[in-house]
Backbone and ligand atoms as CSV (ligand in chain L), in Angstrom:
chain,resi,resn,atom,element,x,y,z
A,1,UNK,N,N,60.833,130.896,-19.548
A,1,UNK,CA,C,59.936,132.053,-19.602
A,1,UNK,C,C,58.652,131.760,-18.839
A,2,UNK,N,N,57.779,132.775,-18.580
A,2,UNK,CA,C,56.764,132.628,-17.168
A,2,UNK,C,C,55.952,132.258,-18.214
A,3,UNK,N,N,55.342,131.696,-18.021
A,3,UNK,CA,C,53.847,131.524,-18.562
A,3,UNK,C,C,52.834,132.683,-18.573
A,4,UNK,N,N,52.205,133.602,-19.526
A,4,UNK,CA,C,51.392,134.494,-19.169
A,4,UNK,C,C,49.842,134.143,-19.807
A,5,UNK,N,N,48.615,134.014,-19.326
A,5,UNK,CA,C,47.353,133.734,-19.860
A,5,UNK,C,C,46.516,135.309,-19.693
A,6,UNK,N,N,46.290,135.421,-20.966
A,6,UNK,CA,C,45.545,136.502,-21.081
A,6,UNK,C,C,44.213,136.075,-19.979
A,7,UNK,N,N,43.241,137.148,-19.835
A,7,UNK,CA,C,42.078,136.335,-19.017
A,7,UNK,C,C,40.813,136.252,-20.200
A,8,UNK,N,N,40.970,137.285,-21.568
A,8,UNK,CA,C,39.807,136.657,-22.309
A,8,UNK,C,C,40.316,137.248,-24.130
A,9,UNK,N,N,39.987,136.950,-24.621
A,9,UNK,CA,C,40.166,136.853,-25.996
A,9,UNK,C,C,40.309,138.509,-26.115
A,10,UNK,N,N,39.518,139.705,-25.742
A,10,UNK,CA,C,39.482,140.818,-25.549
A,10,UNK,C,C,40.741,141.049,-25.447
A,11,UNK,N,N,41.675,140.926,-24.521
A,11,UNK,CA,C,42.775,141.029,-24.028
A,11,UNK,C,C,43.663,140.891,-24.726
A,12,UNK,N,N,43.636,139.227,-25.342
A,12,UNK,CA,C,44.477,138.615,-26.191
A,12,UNK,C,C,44.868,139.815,-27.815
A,13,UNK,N,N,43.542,140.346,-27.802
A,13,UNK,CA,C,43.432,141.249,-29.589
A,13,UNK,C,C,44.130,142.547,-28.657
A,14,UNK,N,N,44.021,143.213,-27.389
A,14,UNK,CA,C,44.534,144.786,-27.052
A,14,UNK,C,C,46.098,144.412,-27.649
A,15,UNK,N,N,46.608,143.066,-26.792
A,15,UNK,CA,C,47.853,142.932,-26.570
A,15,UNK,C,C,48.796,142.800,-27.522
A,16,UNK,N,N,47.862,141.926,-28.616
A,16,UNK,CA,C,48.126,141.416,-29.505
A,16,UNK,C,C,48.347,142.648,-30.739
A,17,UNK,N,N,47.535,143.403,-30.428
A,17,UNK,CA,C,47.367,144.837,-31.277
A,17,UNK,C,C,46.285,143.594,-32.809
A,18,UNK,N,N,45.754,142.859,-32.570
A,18,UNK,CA,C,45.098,142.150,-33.264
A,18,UNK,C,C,44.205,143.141,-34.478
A,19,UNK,N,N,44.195,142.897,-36.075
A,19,UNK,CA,C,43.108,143.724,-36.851
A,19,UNK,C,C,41.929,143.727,-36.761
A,20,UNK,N,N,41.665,144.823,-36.201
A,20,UNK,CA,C,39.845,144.528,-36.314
A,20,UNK,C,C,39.239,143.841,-37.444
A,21,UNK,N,N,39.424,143.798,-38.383
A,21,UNK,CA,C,38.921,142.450,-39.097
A,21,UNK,C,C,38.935,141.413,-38.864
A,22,UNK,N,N,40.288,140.968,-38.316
A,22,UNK,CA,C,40.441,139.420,-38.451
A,22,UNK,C,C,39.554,139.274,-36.718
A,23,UNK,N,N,39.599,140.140,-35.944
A,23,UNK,CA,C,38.770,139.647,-34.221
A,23,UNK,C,C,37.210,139.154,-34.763
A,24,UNK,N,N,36.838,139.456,-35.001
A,24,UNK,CA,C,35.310,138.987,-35.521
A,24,UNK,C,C,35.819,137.270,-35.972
A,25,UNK,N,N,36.328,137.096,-36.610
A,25,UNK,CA,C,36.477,135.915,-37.655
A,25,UNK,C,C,37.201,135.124,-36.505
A,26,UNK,N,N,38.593,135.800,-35.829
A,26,UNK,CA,C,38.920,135.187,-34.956
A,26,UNK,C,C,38.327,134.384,-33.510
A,27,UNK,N,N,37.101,135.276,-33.300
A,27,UNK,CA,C,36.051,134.992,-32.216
A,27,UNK,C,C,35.592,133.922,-32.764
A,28,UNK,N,N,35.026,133.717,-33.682
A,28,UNK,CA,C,34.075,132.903,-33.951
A,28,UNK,C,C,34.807,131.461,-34.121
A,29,UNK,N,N,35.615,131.427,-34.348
A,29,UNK,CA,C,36.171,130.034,-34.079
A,29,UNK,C,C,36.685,129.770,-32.680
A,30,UNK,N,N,37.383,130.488,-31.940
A,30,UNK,CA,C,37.847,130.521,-31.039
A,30,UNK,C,C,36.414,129.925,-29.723
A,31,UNK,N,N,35.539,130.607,-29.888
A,31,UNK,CA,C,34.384,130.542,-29.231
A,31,UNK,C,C,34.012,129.049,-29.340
A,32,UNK,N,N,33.981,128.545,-30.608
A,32,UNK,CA,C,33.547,126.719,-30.819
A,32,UNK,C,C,34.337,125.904,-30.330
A,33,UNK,N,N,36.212,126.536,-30.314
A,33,UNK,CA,C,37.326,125.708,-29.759
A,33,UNK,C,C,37.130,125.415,-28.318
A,34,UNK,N,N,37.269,124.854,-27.829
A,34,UNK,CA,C,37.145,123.632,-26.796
A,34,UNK,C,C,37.931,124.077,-25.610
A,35,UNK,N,N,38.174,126.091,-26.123
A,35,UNK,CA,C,39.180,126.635,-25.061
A,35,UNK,C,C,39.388,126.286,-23.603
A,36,UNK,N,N,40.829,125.821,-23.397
A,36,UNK,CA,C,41.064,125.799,-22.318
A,36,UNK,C,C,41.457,127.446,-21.470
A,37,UNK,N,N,42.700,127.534,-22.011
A,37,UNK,CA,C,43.158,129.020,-21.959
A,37,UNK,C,C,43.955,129.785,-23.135
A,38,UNK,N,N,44.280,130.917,-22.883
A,38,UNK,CA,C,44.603,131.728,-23.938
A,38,UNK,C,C,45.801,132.150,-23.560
A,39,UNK,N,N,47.132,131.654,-24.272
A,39,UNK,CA,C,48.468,132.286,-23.935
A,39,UNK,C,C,48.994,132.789,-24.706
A,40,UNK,N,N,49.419,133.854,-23.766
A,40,UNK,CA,C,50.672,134.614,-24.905
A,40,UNK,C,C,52.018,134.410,-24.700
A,41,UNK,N,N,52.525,134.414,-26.883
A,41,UNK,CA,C,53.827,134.355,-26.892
A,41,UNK,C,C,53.990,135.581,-27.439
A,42,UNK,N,N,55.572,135.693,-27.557
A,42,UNK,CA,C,55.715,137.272,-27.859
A,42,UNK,C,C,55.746,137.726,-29.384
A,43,UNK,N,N,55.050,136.704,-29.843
A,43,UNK,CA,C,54.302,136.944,-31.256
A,43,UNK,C,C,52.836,136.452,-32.004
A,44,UNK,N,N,52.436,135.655,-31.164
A,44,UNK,CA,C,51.376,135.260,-31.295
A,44,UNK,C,C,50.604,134.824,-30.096
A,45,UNK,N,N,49.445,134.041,-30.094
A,45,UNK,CA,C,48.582,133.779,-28.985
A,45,UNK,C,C,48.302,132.151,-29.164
A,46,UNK,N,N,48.075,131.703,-27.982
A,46,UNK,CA,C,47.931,130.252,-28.538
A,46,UNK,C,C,46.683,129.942,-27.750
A,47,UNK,N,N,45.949,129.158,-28.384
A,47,UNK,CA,C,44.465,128.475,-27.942
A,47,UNK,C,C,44.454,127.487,-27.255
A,48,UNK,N,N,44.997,126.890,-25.945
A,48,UNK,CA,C,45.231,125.580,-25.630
A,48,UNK,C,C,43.449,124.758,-25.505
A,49,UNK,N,N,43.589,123.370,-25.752
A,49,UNK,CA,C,42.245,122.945,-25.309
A,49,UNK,C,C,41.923,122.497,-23.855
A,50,UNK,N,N,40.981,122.039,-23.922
A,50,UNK,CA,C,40.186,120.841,-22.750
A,50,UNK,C,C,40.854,119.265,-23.415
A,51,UNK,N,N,40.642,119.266,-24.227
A,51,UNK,CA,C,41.040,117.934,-25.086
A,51,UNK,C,C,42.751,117.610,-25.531
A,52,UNK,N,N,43.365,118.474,-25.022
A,52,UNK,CA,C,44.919,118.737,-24.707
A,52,UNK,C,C,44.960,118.769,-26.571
A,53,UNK,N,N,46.714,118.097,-26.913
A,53,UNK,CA,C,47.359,117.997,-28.094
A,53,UNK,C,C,47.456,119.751,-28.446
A,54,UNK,N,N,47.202,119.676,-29.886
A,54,UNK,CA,C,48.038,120.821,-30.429
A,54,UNK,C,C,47.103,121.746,-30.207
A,55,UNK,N,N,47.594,123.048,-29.971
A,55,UNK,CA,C,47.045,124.502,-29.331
A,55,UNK,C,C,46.640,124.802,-30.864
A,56,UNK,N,N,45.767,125.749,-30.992
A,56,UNK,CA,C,45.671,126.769,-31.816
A,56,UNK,C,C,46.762,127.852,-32.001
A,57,UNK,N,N,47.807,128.411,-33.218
A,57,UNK,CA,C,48.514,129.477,-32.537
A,57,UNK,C,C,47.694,130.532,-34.034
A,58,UNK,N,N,47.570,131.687,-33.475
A,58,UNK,CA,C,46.862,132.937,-33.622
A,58,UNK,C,C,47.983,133.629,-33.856
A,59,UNK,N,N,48.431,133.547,-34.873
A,59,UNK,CA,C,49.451,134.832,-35.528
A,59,UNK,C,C,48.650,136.224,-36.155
A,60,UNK,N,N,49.408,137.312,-36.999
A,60,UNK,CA,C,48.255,138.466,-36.984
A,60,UNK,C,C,48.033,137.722,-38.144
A,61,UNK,N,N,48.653,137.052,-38.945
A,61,UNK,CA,C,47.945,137.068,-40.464
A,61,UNK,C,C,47.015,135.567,-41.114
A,62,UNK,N,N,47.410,134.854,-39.697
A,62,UNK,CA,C,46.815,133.181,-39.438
A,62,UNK,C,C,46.914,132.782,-38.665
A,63,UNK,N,N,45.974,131.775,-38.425
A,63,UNK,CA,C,46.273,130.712,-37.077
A,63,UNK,C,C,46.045,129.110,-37.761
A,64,UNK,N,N,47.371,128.532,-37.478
A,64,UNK,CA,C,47.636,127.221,-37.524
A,64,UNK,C,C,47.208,126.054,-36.217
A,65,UNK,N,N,47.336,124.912,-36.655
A,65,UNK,CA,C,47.022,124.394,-35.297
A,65,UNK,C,C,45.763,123.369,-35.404
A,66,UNK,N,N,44.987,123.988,-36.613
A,66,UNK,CA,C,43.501,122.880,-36.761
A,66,UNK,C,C,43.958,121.138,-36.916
A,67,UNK,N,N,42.965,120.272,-36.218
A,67,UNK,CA,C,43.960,119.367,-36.267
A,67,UNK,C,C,43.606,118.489,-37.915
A,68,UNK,N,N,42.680,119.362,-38.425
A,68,UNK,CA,C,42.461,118.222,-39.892
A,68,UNK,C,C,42.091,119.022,-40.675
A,69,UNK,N,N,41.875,118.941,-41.639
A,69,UNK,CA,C,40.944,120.150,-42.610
A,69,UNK,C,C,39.331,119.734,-42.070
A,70,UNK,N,N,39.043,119.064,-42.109
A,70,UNK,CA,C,37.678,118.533,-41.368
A,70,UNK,C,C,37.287,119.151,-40.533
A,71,UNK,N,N,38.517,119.738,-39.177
A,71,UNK,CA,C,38.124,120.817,-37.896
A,71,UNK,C,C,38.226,122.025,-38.544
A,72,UNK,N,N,38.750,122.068,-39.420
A,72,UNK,CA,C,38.720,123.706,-39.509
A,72,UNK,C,C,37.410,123.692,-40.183
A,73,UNK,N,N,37.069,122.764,-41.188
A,73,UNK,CA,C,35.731,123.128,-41.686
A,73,UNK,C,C,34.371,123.111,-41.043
A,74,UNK,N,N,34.599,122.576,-39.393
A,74,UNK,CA,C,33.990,122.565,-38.641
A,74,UNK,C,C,33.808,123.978,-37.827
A,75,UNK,N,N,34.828,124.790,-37.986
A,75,UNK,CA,C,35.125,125.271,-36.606
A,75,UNK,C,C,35.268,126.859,-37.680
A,76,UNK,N,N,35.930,126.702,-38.556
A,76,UNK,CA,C,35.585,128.241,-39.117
A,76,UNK,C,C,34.841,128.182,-40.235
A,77,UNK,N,N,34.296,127.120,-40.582
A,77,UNK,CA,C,34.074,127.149,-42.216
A,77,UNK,C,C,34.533,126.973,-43.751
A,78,UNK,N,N,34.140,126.878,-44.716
A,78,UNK,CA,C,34.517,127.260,-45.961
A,78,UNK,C,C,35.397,127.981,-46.552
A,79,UNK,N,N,36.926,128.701,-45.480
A,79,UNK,CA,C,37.463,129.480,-46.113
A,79,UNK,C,C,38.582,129.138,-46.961
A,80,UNK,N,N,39.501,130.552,-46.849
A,80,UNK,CA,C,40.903,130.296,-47.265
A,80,UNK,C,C,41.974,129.552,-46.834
A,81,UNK,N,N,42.366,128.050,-46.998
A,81,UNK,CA,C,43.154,127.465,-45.810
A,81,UNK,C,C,44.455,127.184,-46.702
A,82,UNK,N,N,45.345,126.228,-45.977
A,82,UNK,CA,C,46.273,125.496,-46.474
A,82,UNK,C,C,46.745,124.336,-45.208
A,83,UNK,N,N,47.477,123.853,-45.822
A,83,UNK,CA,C,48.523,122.402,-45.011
A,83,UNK,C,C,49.473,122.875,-44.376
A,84,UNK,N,N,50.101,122.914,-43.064
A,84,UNK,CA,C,51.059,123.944,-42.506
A,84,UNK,C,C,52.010,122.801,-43.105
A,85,UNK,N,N,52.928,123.434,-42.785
A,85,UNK,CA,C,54.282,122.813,-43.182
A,85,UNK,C,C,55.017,123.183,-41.837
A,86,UNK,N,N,54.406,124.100,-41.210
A,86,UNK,CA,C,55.908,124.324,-39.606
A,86,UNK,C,C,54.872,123.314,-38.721
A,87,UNK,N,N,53.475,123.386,-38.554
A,87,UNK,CA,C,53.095,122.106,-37.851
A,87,UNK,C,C,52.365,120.758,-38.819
A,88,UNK,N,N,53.335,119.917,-39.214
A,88,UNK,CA,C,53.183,119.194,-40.098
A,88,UNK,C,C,51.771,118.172,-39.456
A,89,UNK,N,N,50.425,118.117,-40.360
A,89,UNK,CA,C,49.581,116.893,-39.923
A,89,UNK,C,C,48.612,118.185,-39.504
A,90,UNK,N,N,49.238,119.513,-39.231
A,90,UNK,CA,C,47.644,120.524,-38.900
A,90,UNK,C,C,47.566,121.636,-40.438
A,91,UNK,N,N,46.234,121.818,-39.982
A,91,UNK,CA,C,45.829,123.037,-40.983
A,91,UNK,C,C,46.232,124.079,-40.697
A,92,UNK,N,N,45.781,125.208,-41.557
A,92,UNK,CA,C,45.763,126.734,-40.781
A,92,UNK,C,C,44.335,127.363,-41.725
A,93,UNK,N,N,44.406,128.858,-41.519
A,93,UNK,CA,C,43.706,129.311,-41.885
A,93,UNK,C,C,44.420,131.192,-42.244
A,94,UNK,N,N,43.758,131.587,-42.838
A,94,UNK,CA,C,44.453,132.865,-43.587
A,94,UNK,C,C,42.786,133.532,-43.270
A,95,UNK,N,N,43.771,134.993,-42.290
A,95,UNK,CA,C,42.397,135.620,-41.785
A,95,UNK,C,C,42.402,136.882,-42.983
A,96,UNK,N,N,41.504,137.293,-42.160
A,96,UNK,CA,C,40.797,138.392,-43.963
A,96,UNK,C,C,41.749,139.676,-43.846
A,97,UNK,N,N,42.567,139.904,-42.995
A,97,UNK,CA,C,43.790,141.380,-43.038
A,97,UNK,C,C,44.890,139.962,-42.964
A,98,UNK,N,N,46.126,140.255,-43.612
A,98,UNK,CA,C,47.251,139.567,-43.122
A,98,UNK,C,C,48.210,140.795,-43.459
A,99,UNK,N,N,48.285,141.760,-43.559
A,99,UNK,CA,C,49.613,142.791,-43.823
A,99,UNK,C,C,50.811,142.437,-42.992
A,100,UNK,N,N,51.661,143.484,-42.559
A,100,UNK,CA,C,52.937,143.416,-42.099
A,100,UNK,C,C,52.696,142.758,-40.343
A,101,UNK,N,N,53.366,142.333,-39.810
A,101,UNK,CA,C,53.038,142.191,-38.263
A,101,UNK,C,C,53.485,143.090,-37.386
A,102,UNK,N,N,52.187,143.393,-36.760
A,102,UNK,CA,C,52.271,144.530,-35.855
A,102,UNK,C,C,51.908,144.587,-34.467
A,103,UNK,N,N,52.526,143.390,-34.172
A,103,UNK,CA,C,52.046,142.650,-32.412
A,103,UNK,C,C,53.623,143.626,-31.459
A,104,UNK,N,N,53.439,143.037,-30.448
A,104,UNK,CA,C,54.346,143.779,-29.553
A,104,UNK,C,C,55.569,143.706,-29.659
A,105,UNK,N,N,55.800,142.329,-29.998
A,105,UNK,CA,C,57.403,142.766,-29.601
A,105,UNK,C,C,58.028,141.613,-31.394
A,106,UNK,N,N,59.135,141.715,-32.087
A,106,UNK,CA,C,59.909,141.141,-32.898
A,106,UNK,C,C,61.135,140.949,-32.169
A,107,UNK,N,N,61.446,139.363,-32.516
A,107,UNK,CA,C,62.478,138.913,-31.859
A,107,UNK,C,C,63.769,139.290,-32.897
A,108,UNK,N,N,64.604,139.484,-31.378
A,108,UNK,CA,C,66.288,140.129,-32.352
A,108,UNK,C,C,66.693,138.793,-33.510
A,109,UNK,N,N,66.943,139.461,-34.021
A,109,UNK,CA,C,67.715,138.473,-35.925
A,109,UNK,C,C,66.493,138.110,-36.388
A,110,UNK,N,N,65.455,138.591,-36.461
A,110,UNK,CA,C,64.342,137.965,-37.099
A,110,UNK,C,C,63.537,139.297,-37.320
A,111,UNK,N,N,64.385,140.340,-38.236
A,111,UNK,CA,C,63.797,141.135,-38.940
A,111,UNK,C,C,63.044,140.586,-40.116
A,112,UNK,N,N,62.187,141.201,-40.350
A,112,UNK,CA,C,61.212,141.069,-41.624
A,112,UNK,C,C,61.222,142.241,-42.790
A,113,UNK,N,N,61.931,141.171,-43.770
A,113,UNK,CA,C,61.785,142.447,-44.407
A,113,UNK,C,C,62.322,141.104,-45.903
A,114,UNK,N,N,61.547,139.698,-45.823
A,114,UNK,CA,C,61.649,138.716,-46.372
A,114,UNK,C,C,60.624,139.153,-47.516
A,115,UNK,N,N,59.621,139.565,-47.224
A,115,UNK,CA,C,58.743,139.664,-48.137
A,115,UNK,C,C,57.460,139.180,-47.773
A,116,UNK,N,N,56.595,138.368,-48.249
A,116,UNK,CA,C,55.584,138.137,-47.640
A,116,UNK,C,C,55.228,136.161,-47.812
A,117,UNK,N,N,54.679,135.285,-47.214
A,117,UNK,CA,C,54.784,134.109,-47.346
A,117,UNK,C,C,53.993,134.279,-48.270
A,118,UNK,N,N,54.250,133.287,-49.724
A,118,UNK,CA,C,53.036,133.415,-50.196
A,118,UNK,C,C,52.074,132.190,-49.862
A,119,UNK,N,N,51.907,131.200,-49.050
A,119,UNK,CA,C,51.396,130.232,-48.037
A,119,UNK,C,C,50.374,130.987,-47.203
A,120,UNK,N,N,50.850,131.864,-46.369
A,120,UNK,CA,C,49.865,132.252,-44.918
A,120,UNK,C,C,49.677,133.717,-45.155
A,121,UNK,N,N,50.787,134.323,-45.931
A,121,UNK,CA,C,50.558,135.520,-46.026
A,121,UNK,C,C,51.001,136.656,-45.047
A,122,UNK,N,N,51.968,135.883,-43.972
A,122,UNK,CA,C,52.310,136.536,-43.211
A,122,UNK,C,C,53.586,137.738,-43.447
A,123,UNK,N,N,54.424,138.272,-42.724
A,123,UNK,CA,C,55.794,138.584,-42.877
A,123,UNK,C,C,56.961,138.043,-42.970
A,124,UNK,N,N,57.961,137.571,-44.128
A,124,UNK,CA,C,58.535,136.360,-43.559
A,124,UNK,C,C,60.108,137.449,-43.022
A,125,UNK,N,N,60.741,136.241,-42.757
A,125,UNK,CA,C,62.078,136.716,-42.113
A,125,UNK,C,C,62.980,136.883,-43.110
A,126,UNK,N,N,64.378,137.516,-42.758
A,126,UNK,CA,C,65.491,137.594,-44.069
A,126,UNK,C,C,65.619,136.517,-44.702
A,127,UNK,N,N,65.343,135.598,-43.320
A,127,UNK,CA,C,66.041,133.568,-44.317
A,127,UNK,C,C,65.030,133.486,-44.970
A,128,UNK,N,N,63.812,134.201,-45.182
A,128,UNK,CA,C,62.712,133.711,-46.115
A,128,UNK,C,C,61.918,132.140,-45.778
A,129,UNK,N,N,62.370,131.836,-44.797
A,129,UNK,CA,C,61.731,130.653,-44.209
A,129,UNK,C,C,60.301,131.152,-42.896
A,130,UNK,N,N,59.266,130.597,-43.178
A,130,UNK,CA,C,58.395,131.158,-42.880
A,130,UNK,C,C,57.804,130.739,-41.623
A,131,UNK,N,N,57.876,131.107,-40.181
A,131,UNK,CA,C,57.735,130.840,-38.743
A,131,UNK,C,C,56.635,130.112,-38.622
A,132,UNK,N,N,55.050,130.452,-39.649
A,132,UNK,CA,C,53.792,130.646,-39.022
A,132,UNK,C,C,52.823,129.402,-40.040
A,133,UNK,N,N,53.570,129.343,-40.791
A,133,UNK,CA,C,52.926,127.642,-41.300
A,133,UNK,C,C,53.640,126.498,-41.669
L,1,ZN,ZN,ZN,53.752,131.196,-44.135
């Protein structure tokens, strides 16, 4: 698949169909991250750095990817977090809307209609196994 880089975070939330709630909250960390560029996948967005290793990924209902609880408490603050379990050794964070996902495109066999993670809070899939932490 081509590689596509949004050109600014603006972009990333049109495309993304991102909640106006969570863009505020999302900026503000994003802005401290060490952004290299901003790519899109066809469900989320990923934060690559200057400092390489693990990207940020920007799902609608979280973004995983912090590399300690330490960065996230650096980088967003005091919030709602947890321990990912899909990127084992990073954090995430649970933005302030997480409802159903409503980005562009859902990949075929990976209807949602799992219920909701109760971890990230996202949409999960039929297998109930959860993509985004
Ligand atoms: Zn989850």
């Amino acid at each position: 698949m081509e590689r596509e880089v949004y050109e600014s975070l603006k972009d990333a939330f049109r495309d993304q169909r991102t909640h106006e709630d969570n863009q505020a909250f999302i900026r503000r960390f994003v802005e401290k991250t060490d952004t290299h560029s901003l790519v899109r996948f066809s469900n989320h967005f990923r934060v690559e750095r200057l400092s390489g290793g693990v990207a940020l990924r920007v799902h609608s209902g979280s973004t995983i990817g912090f590399r300690s609880e330490q960065e996230l408490l650096d980088l967003v603050g005091d919030v709602d977090r947890f321990e990912s379990r899909h990127l084992p050794g990073t954090w995430g964070v649970r933005h302030p809307q997480h409802g159903p996902w409503r980005g562009p495109t859902i990949r075929n066999g990976n209807r949602l209609d799992g219920g909701v993670c109760p971890n990230c809070g996202n949409r999960l899939p039929v297998s109930r196994r959860c993509d985004f932490c």
